[in-house]
OpenMM code with the backbone's topology and positions (N, CA, C; nanometers):
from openmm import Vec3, app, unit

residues = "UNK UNK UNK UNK UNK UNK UNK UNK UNK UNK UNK UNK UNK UNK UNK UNK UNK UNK UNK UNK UNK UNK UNK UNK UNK UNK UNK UNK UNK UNK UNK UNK UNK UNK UNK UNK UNK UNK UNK UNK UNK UNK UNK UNK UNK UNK UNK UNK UNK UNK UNK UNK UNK UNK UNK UNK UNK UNK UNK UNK UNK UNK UNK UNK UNK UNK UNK UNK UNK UNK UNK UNK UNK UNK UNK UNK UNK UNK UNK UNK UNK UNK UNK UNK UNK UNK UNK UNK UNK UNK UNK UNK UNK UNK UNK UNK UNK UNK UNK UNK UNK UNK UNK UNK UNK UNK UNK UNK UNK UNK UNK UNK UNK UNK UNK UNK UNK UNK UNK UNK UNK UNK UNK UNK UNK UNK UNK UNK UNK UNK UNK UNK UNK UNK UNK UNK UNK UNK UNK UNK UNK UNK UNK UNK UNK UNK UNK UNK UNK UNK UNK UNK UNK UNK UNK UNK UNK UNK UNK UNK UNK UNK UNK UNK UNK UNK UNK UNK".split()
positions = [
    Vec3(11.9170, 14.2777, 20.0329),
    Vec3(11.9758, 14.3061, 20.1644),
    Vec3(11.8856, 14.3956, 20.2489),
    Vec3(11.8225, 14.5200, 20.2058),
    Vec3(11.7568, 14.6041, 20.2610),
    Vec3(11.5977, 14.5879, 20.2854),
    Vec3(11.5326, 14.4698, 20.1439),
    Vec3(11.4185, 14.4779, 20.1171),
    Vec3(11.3142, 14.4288, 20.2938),
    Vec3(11.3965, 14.3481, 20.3613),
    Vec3(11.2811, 14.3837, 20.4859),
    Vec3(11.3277, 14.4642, 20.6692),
    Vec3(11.3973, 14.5346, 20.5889),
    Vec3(11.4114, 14.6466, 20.6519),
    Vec3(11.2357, 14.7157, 20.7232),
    Vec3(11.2433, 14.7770, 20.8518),
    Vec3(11.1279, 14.8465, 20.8632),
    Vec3(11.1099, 14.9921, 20.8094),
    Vec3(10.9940, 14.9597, 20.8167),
    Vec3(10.9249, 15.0910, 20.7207),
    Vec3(11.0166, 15.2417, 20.7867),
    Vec3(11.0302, 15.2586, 20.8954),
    Vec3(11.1003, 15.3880, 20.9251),
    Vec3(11.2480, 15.4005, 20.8612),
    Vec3(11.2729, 15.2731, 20.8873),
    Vec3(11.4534, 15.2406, 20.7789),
    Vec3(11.4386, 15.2826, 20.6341),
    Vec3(11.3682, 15.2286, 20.5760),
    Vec3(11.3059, 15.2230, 20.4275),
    Vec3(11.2831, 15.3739, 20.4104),
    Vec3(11.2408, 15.4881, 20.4583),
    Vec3(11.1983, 15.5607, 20.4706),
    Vec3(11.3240, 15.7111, 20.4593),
    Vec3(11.4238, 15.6434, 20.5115),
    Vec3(11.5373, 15.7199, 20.5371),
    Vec3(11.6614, 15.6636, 20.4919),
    Vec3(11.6733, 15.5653, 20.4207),
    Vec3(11.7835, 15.4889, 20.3880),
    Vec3(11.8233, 15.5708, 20.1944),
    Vec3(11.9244, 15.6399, 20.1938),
    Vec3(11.9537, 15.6866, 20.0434),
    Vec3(12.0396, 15.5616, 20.0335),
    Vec3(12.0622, 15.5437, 19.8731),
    Vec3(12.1359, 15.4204, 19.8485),
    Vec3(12.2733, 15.4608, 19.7596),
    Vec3(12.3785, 15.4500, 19.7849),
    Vec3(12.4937, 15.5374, 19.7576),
    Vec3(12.4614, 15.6196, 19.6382),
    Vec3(12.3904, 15.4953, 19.5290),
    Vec3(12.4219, 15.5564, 19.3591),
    Vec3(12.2892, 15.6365, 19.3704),
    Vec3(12.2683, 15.6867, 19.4652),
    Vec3(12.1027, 15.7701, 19.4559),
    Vec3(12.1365, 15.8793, 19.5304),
    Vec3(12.2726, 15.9611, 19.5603),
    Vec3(12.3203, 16.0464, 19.7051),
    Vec3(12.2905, 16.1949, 19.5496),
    Vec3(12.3152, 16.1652, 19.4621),
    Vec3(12.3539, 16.2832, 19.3771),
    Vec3(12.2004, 16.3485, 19.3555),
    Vec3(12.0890, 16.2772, 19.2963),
    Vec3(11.9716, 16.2956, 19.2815),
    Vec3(11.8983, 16.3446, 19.4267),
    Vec3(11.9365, 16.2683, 19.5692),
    Vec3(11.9047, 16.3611, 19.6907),
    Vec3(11.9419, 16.4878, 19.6990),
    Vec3(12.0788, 16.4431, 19.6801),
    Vec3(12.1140, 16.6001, 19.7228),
    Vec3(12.0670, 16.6884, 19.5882),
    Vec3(12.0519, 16.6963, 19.5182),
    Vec3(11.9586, 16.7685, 19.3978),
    Vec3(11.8405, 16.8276, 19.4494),
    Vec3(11.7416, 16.7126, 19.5313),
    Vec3(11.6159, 16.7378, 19.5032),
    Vec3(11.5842, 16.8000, 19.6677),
    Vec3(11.7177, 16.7939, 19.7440),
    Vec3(11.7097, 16.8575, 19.8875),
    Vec3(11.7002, 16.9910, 19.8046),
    Vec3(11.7788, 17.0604, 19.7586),
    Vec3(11.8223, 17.1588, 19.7021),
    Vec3(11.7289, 17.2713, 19.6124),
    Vec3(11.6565, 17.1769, 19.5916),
    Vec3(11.5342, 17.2472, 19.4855),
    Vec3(11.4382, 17.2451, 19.5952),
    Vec3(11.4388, 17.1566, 19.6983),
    Vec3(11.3339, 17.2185, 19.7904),
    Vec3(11.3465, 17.3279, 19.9251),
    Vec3(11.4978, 17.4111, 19.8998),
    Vec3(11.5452, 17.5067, 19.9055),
    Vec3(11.5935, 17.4770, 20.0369),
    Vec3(11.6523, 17.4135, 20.1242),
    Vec3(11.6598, 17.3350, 20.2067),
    Vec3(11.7866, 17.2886, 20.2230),
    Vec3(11.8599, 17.3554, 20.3481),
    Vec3(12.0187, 17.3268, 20.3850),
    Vec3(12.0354, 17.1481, 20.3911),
    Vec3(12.1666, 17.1123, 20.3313),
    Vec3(12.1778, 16.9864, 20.3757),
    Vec3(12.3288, 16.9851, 20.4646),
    Vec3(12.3316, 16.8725, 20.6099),
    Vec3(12.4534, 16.8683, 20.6773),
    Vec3(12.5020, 16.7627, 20.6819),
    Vec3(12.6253, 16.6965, 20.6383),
    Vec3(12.6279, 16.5770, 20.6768),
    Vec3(12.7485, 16.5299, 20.7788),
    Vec3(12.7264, 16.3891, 20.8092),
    Vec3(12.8213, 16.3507, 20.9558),
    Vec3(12.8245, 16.2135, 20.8547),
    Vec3(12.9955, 16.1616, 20.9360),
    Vec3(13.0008, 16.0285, 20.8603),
    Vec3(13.1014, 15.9405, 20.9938),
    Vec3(13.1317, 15.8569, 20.9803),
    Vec3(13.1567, 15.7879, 21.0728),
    Vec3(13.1407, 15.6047, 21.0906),
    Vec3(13.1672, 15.5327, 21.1606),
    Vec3(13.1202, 15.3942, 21.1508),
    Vec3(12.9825, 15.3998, 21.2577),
    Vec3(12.9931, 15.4685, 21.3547),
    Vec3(12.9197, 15.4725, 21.4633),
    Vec3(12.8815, 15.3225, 21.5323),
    Vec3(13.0206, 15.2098, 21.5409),
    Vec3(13.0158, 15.0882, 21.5317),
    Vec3(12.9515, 15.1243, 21.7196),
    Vec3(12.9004, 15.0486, 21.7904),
    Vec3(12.8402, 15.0542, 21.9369),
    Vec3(12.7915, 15.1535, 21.9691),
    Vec3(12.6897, 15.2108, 21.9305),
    Vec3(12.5998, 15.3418, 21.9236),
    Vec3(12.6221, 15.3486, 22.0284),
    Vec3(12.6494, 15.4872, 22.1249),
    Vec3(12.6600, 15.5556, 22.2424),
    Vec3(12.6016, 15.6845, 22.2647),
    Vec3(12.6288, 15.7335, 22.3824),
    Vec3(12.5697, 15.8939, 22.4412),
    Vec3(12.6216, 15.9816, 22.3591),
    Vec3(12.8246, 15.9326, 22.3447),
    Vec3(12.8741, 16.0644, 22.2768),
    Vec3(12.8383, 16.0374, 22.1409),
    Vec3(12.8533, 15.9421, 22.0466),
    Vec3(12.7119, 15.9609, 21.9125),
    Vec3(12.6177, 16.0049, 21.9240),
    Vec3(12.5279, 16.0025, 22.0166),
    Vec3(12.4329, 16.0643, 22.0237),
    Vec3(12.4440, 16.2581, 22.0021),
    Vec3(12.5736, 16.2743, 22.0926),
    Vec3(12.6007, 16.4030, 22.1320),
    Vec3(12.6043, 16.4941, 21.9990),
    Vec3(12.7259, 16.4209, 21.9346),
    Vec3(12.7648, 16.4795, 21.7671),
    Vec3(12.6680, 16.4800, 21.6832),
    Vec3(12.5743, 16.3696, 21.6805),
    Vec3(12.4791, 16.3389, 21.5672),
    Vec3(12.3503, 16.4521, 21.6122),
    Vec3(12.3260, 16.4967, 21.7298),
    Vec3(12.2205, 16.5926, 21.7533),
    Vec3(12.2683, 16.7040, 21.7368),
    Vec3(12.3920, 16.7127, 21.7670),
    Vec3(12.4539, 16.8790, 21.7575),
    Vec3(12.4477, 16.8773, 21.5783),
    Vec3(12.4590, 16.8142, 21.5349),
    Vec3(12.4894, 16.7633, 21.3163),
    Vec3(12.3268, 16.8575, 21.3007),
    Vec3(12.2565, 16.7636, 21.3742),
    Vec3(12.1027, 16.7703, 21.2748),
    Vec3(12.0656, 16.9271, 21.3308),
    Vec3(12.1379, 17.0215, 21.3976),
    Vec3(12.1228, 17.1473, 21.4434),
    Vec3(12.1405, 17.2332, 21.3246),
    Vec3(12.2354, 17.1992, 21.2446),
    Vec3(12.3536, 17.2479, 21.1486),
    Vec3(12.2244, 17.3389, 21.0291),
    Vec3(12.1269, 17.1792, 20.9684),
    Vec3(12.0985, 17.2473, 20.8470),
    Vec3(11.9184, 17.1933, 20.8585),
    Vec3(11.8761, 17.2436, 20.7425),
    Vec3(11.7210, 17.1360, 20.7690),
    Vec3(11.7216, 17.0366, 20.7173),
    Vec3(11.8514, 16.9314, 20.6547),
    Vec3(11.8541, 16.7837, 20.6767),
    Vec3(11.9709, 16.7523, 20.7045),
    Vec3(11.9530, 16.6022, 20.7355),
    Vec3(12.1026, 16.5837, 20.8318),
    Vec3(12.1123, 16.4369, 20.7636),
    Vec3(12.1959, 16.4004, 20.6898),
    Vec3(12.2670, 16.2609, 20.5924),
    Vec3(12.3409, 16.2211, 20.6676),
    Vec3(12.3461, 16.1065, 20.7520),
    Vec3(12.4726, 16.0757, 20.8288),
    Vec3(12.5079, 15.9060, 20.7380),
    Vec3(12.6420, 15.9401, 20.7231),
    Vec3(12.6704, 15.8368, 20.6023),
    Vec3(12.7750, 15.7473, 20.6752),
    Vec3(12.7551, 15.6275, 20.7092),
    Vec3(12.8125, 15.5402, 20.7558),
    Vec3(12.9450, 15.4591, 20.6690),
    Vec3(13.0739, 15.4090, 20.7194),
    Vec3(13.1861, 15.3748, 20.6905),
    Vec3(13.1063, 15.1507, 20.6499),
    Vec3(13.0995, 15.1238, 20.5687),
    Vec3(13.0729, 14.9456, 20.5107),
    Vec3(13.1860, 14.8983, 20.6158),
    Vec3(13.1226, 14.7874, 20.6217),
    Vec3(13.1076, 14.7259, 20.6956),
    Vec3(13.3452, 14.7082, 20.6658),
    Vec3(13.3429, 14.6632, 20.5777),
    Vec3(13.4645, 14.6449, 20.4538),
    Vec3(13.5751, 14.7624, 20.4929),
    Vec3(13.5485, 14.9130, 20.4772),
    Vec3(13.6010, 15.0319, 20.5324),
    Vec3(13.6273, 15.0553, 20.6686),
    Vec3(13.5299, 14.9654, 20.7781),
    Vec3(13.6023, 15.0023, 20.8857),
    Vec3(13.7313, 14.8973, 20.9164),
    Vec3(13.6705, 14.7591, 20.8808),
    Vec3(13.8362, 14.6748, 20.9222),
    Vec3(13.9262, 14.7013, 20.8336),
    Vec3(13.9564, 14.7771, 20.7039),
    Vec3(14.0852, 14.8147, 20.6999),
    Vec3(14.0885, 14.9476, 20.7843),
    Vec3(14.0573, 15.0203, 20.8291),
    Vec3(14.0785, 15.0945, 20.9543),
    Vec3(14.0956, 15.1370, 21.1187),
    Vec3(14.0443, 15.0071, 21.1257),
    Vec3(14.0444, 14.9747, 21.2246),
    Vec3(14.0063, 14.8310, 21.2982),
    Vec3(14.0819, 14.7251, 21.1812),
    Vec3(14.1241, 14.6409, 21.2134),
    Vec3(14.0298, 14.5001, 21.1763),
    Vec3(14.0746, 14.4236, 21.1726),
    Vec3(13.9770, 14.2936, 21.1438),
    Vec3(13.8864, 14.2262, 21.2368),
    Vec3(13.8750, 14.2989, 21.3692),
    Vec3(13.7987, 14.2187, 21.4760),
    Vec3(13.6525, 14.3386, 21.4562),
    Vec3(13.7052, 14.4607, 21.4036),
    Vec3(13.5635, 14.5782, 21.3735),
    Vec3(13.5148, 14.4889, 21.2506),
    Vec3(13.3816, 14.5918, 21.2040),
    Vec3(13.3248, 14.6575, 21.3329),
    Vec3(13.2449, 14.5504, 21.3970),
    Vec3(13.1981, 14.5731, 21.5836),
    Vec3(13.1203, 14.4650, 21.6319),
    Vec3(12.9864, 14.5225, 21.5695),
    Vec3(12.9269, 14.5691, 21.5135),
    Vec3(12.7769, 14.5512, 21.4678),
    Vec3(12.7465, 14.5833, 21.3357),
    Vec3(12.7035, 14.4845, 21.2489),
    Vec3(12.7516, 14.5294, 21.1132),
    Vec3(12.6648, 14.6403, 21.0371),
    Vec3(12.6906, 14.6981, 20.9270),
    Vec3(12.5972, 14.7479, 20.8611),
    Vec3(12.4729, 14.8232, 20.8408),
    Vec3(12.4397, 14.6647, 20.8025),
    Vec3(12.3045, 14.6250, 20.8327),
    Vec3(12.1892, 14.6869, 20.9610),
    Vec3(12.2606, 14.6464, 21.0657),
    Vec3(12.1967, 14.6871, 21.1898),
    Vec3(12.2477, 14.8532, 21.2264),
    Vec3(12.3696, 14.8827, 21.1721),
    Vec3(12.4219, 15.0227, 21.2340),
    Vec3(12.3150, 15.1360, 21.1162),
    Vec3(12.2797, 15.0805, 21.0098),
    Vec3(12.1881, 15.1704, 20.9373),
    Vec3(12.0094, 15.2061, 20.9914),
    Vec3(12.0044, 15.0686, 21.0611),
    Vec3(11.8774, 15.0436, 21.0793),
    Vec3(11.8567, 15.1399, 21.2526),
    Vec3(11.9755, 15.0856, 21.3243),
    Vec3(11.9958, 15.1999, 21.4454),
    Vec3(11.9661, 15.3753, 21.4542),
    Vec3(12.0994, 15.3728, 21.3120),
    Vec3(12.0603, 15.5537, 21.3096),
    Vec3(11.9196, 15.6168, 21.2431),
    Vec3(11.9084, 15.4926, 21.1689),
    Vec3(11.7481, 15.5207, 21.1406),
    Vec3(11.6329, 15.5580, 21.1935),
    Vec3(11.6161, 15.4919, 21.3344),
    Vec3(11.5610, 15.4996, 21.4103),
    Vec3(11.5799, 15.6277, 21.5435),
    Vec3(11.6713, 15.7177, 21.4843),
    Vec3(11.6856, 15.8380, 21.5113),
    Vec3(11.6339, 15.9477, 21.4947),
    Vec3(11.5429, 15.9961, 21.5867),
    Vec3(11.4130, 16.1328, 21.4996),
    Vec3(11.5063, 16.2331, 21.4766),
    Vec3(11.6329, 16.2509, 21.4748),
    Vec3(11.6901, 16.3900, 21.4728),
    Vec3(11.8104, 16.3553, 21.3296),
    Vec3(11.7685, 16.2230, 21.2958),
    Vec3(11.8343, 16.1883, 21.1441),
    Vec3(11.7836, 16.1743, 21.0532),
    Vec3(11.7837, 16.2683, 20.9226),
    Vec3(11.7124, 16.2871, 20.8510),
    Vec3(11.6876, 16.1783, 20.7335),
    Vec3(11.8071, 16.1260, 20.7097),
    Vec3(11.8370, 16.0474, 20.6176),
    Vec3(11.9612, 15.9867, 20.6261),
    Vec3(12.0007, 15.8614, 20.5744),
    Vec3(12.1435, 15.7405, 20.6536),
    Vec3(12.1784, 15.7257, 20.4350),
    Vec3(12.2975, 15.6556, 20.4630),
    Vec3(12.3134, 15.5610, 20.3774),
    Vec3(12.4633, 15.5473, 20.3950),
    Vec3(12.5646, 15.5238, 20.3332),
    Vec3(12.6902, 15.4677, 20.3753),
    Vec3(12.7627, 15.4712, 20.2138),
    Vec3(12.8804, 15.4306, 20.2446),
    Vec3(12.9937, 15.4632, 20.1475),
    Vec3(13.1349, 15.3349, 20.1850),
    Vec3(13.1888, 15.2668, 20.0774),
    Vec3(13.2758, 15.1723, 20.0873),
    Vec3(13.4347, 15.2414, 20.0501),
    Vec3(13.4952, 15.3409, 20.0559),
    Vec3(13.5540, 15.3560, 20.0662),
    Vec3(13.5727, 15.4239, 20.1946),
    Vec3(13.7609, 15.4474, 20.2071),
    Vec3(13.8164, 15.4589, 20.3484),
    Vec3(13.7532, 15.5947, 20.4083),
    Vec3(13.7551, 15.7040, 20.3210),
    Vec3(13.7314, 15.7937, 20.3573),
    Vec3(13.6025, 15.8914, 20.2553),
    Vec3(13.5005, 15.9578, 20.3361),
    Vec3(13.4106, 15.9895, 20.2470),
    Vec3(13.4066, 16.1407, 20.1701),
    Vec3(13.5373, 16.1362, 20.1366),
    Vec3(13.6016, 16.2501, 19.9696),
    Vec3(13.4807, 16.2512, 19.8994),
    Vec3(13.4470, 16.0855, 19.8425),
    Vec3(13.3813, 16.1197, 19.6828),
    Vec3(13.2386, 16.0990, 19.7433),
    Vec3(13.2383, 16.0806, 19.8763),
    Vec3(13.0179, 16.0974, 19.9086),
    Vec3(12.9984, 16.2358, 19.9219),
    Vec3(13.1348, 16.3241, 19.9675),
    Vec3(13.0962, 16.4775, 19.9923),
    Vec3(13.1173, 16.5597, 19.8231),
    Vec3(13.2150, 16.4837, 19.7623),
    Vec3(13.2098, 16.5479, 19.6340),
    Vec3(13.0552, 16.5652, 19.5764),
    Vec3(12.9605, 16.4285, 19.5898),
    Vec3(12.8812, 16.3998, 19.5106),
    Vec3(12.7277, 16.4981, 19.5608),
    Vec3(12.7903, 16.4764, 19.7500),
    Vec3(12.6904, 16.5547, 19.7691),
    Vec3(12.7243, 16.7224, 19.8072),
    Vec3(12.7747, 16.7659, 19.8236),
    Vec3(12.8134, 16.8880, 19.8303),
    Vec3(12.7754, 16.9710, 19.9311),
    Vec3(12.7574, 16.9078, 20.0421),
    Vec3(12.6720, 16.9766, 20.1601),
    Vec3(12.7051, 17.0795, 20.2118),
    Vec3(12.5809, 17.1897, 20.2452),
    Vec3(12.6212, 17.3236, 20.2913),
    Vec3(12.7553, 17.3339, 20.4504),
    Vec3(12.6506, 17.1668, 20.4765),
    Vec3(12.7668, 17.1915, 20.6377),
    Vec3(12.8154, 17.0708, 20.6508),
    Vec3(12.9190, 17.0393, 20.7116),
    Vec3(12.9560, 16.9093, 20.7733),
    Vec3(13.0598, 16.9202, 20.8726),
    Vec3(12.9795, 16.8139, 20.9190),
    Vec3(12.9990, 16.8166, 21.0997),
    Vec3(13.1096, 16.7067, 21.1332),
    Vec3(13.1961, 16.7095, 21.2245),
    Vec3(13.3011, 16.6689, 21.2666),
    Vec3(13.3184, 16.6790, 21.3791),
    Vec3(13.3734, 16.5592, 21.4670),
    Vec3(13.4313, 16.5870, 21.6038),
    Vec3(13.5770, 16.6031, 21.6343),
    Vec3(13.5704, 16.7082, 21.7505),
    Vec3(13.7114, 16.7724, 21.7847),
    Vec3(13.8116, 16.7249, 21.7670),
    Vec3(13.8224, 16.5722, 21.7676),
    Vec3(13.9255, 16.4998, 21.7465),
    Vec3(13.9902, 16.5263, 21.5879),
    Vec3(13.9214, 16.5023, 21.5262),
    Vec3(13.9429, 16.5854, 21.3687),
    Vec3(13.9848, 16.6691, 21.3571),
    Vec3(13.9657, 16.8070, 21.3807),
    Vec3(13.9710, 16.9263, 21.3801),
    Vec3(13.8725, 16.9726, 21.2502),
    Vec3(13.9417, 17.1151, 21.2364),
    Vec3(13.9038, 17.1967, 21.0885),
    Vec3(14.0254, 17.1248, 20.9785),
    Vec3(14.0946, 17.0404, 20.9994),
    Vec3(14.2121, 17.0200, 20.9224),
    Vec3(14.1749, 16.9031, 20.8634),
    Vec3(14.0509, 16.8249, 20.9381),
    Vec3(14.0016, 16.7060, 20.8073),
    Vec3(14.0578, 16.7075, 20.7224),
    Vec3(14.0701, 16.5896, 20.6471),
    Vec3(14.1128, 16.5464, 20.4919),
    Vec3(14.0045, 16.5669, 20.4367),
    Vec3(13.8492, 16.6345, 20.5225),
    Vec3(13.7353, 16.6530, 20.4278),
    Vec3(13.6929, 16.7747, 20.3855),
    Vec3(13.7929, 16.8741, 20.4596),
    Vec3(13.7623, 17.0307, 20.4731),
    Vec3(13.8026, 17.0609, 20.3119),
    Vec3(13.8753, 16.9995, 20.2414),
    Vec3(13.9171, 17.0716, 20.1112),
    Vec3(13.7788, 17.0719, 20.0180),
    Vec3(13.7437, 16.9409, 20.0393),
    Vec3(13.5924, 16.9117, 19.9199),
    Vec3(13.4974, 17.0080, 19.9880),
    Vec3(13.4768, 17.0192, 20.1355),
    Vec3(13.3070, 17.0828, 20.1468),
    Vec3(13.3754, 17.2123, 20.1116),
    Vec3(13.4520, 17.3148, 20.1517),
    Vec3(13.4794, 17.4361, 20.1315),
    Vec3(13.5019, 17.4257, 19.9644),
    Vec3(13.5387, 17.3729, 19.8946),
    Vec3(13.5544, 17.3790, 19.7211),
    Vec3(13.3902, 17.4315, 19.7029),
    Vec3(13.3091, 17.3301, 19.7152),
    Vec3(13.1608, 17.3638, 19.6968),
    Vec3(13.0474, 17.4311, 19.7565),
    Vec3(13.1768, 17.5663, 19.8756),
    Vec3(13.1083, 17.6683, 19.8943),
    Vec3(13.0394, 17.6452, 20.0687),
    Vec3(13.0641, 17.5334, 20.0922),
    Vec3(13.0341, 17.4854, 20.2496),
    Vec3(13.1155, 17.4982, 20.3583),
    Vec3(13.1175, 17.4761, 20.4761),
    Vec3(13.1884, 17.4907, 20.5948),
    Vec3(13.1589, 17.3414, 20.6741),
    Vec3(13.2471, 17.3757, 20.7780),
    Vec3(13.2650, 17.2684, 20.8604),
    Vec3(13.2145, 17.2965, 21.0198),
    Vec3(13.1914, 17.2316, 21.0999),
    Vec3(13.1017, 17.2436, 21.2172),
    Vec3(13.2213, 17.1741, 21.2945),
    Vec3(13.2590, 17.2113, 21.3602),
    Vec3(13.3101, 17.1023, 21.4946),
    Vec3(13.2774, 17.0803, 21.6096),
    Vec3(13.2416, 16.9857, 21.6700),
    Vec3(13.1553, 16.9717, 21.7737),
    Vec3(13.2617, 16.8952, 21.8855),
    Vec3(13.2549, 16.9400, 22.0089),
    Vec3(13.3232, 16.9122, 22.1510),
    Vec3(13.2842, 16.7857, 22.1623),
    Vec3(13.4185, 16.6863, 22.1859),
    Vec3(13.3724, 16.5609, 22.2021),
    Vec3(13.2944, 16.5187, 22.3686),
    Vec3(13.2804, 16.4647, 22.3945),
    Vec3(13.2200, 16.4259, 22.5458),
    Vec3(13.3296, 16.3370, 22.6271),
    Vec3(13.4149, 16.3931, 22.7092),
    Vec3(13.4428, 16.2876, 22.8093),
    Vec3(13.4629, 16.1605, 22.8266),
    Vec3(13.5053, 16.0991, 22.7928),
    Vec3(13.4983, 15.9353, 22.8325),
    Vec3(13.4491, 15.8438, 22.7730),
    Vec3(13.3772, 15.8937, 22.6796),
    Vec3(13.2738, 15.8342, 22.5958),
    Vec3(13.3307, 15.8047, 22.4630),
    Vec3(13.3872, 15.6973, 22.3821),
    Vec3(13.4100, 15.6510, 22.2906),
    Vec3(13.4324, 15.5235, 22.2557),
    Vec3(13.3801, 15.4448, 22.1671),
    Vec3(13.3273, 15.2762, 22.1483),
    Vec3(13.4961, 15.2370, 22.1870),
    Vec3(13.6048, 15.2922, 22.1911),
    Vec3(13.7308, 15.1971, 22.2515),
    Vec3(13.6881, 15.1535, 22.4003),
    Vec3(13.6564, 15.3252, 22.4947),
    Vec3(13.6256, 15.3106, 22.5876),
    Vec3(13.5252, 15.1961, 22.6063),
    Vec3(13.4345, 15.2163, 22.5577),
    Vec3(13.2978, 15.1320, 22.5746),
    Vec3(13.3623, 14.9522, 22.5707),
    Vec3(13.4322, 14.9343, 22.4658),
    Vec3(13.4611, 14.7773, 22.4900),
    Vec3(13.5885, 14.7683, 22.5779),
    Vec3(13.6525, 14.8366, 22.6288),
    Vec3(13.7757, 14.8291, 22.6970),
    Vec3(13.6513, 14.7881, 22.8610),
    Vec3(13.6271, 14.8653, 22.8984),
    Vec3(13.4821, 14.8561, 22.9884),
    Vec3(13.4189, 14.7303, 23.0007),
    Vec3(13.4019, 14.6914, 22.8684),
    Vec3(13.3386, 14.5661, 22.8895),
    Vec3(13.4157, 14.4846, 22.8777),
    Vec3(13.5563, 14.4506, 22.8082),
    Vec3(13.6343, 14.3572, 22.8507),
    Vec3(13.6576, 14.3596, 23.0104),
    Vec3(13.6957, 14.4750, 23.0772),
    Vec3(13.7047, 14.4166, 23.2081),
    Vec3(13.5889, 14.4029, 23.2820),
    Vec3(13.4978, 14.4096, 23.2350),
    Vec3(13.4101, 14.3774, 23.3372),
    Vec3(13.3690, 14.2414, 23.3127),
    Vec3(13.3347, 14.1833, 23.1735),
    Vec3(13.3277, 14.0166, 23.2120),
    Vec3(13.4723, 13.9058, 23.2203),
    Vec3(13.5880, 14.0014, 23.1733),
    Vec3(13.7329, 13.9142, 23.2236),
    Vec3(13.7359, 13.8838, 23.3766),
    Vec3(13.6390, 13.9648, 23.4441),
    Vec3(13.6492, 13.8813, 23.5849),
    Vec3(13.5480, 13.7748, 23.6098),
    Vec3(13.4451, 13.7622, 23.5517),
    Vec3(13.3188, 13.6821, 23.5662),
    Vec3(13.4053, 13.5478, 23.5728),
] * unit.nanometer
topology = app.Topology()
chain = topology.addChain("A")
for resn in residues:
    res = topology.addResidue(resn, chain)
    for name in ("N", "CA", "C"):
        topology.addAtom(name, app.Element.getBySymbol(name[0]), res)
């Protein structure tokens, strides 16, 4: 699936059963890790917003994406519009992301168990009351919350574009 991926993808892509040995070897190279998780299905400004305010947090930034599988039971069977594949290869191509890889369950409990990150970042909509705040604070971490942006969210974004070609 990954093997012709480009070299900058390849480069930054952890592969789930390999998150424990990263975060190990972040660790021994004495080196904060933060992570952000999300589908980030129609990459936008306000992704952009959260994911730069994330990579502020620590000196690496894991942003772990929701399979392709995890977002339509969450949000429905017509998600996500861009699969995977391409949403890994997108954030990849992000100089302010340190490293990507993704997780098939609903919610990422057992990617933060495994990795244990000093910080993790969340938008306002969440709060501090995440269902993720119990695991990072167990292993001694905190949570970041970052101000969402205005107007800006992939509902918005296709609501937008439904009306704009429903009149064409």
């Amino acid at each position: 699936m990954f093997g012709d991926f480009p070299e900058f993808t390849k480069k930054k892509l952890i592969l789930p059963e390999k998150l424990a040995s990263f975060s190990h070897e972040v660790r021994k190279a004495n080196k904060t890790l933060a992570t952000l998780n999300g589908s980030f299905d129609l990459l936008h400004a306000g992704h952009l917003h959260i994911i730069y305010e994330a990579s502020k947090q620590a000196d690496v930034l894991l942003v772990a994406l929701n399979s392709d599988s995890s977002i339509k039971r969450y949000k429905g069977p017509k998600r996500p519009i861009i699969g995977l594949r391409d949403r890994l290869q997108m954030m990849s191509a992000l100089s302010f992301v340190s490293n990507v890889s993704w997780f098939e369950e609903d919610d990422p409990r057992d990617l933060l168990e495994i990795v244990q990150p000093d910080v993790h970042v969340n938008g306002q909509d969440w709060g501090s009351d995440c269902i993720e705040a119990e695991v990072v604070k167990k292993y001694g971490g905190r949570l970041h919350i970052v101000s969402l942006v205005p107007g800006l969210s992939t509902s918005k974004v296709v609501e937008r574009v439904r009306e704009t070609y429903s009149e064409v």
